[in-house]
C-alpha angles and dihedrals in degrees: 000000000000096000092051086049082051100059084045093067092035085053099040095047091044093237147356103309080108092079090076097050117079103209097079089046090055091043097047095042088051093039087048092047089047100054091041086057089040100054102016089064102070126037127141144183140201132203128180086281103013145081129182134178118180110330093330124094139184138186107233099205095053096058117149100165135040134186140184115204136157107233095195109298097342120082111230137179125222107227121200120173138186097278097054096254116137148202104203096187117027107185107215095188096063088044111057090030072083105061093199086044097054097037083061093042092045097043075052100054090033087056090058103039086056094054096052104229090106120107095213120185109228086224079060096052097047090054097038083048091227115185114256082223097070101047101087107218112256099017129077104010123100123198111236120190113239 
């Protein structure tokens, strides 16, 4: 983005006269920082039985506990597995607008909430469209108030 803003200025004042001025050099610096906290901030990756997002990782197939929240406008899940790591605010959004991604996430999910072992929020269930059959009754669901 700021070398496209660059060659902006150098087009529209028909040359380089702009590299004295201080003005491009501000814009570009701020439009160059913005884009860097705009896009450095969320990044996430998937394996067969993983899923990380930032620093933060879970195995998908160990989950013991599972959580449905709104984080301002984005709907998250919260992500607990056997060996006590977290992923305090799973974005949905930026995982099944992957389709691979989110066929990995979900098998994985789906693989928990089976064994049992998996503390599941009805609220979760109703949004991960989880199938009534593989909750077993009396393990792995949780009441929430509404």
């Amino acid at each position: 983005m700021p070398a496209i803003l660059l060659a902006f200025f150098t087009v529209t004042t028909g040359g380089f006269d702009w590299v004295d001025d201080w003005f491009p050099w501000i814009w570009t610096g701020l439009t160059g920082a913005f884009m860097y906290w705009r896009t450095g901030q969320e990044w996430m990756a998937v394996g067969a039985v993983w899923v990380q997002e930032g620093p933060k990782w879970v195995n998908t197939y160990e989950l013991v506990r599972i959580r449905f929240s709104v984080d301002g406008l984005r709907r998250v899940l919260r992500l607990q597995d056997a060996s006590g790591r977290e992923i305090h605010s799973f974005s949905l959004r930026n995982v099944q607008s992957n389709p691979l991604m989110w066929d990995l996430v979900y098998n994985g999910i789906l693989h928990s909430v089976a064994s049992g072992n998996c503390d599941i929020s009805r609220k979760a269930r109703k949004v991960l469209q989880i199938p009534p059959s593989l909750v077993r009754e009396g393990e792995g669901q949780t009441s929430e108030p509404r």
